[in-house]
N, C-alpha and C positions, 0 to 999 in steps of 0.2 A: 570469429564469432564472439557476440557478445555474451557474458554468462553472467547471469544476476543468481544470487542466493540472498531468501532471507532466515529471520532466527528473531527469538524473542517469543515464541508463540508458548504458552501455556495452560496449566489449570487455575483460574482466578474465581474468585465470588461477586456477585451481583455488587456495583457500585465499587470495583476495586477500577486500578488506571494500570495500563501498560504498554510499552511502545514496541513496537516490531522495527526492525533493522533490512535493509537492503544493500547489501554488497556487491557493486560492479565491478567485473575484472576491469585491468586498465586504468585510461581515462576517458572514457565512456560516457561519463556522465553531462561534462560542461555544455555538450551538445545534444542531451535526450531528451525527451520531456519524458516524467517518469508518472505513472498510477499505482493505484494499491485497486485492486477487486478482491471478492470473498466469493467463496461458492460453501455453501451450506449443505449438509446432507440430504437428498434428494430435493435440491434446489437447484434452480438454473445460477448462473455465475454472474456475478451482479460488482458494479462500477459504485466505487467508493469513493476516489479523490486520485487527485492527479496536481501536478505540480510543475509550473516552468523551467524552460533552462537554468534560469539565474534563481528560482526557489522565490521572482516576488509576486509571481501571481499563482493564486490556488482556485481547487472548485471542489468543495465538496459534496456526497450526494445527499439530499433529503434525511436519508433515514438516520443518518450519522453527525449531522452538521449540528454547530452545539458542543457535539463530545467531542470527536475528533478531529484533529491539527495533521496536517502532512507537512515535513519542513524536510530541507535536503544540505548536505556540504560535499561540496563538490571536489574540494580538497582533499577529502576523504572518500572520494568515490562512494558515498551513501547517501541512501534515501528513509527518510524516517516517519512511522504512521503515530503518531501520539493519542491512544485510548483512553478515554476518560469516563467516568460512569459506569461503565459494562453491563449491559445486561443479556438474560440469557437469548435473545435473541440472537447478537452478538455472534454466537459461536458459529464457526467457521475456520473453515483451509483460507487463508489470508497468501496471496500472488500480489506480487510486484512484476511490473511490466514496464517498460521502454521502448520509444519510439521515436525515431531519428524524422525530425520536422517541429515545425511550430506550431502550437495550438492547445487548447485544454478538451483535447478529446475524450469521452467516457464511451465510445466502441470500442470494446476490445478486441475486435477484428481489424483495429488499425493499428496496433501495438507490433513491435516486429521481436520484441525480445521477451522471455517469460523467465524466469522464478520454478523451484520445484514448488513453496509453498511451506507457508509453517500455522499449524494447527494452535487452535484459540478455543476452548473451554472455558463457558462462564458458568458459574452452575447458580440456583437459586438459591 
């Protein structure tokens, strides 16, 4: 089984920048396409960015595009979300997810591998 964890999630202030981390056991990664979702408190769980195998195509979503970067090293079995801006909308449990196929999917009911998830605090 694949097991992703990620880390980096904190308390920041509006217009601070911060990257979250995803760790895959293994070598997991050369072959996954990986995403980043958020799910916010009493919010449905919502698709952020997503990343190719080889890290050279991206997609990010709407609400985020602008501030945030997804980039990946594969050598390092990581996947990285690059926050920029912050605001407190922002906040959220931040999942990284994997999914063994080709494509820049934002269903996350096509993801086969989850993240426990690391919390994100922006405040005003």
């Amino acid at each position: 089984q694949v097991q992703l964890v990620e880390s980096g999630g904190r308390l920041v202030q509006a217009g601070d920048s911060l990257r979250l981390s995803c760790a895959a056991s293994g070598r997991t990664l050369s072959t996954t396409t990986m995403g980043w979702f958020r799910q916010a408190p009493g919010k449905e769980r919502e698709f952020v960015a997503v990343i190719s195998w080889r890290g050279s195509s991206t997609y990010i979503a709407d609400s985020v595009k602008g501030r945030f970067t997804v980039s990946r090293d594969n050598a390092k079995n990581t996947v990285y979300l690059q926050m920029n801006s912050l605001k407190p909308e922002d906040t959220a449990v931040y999942f990284c997810a994997g999914r063994q196929g080709s494509g820049l999917i934002q269903a996350g009911e096509s993801y086969d591998y989850w993240g426990q998830g690391t919390q994100v605090t922006v405040s005003s």
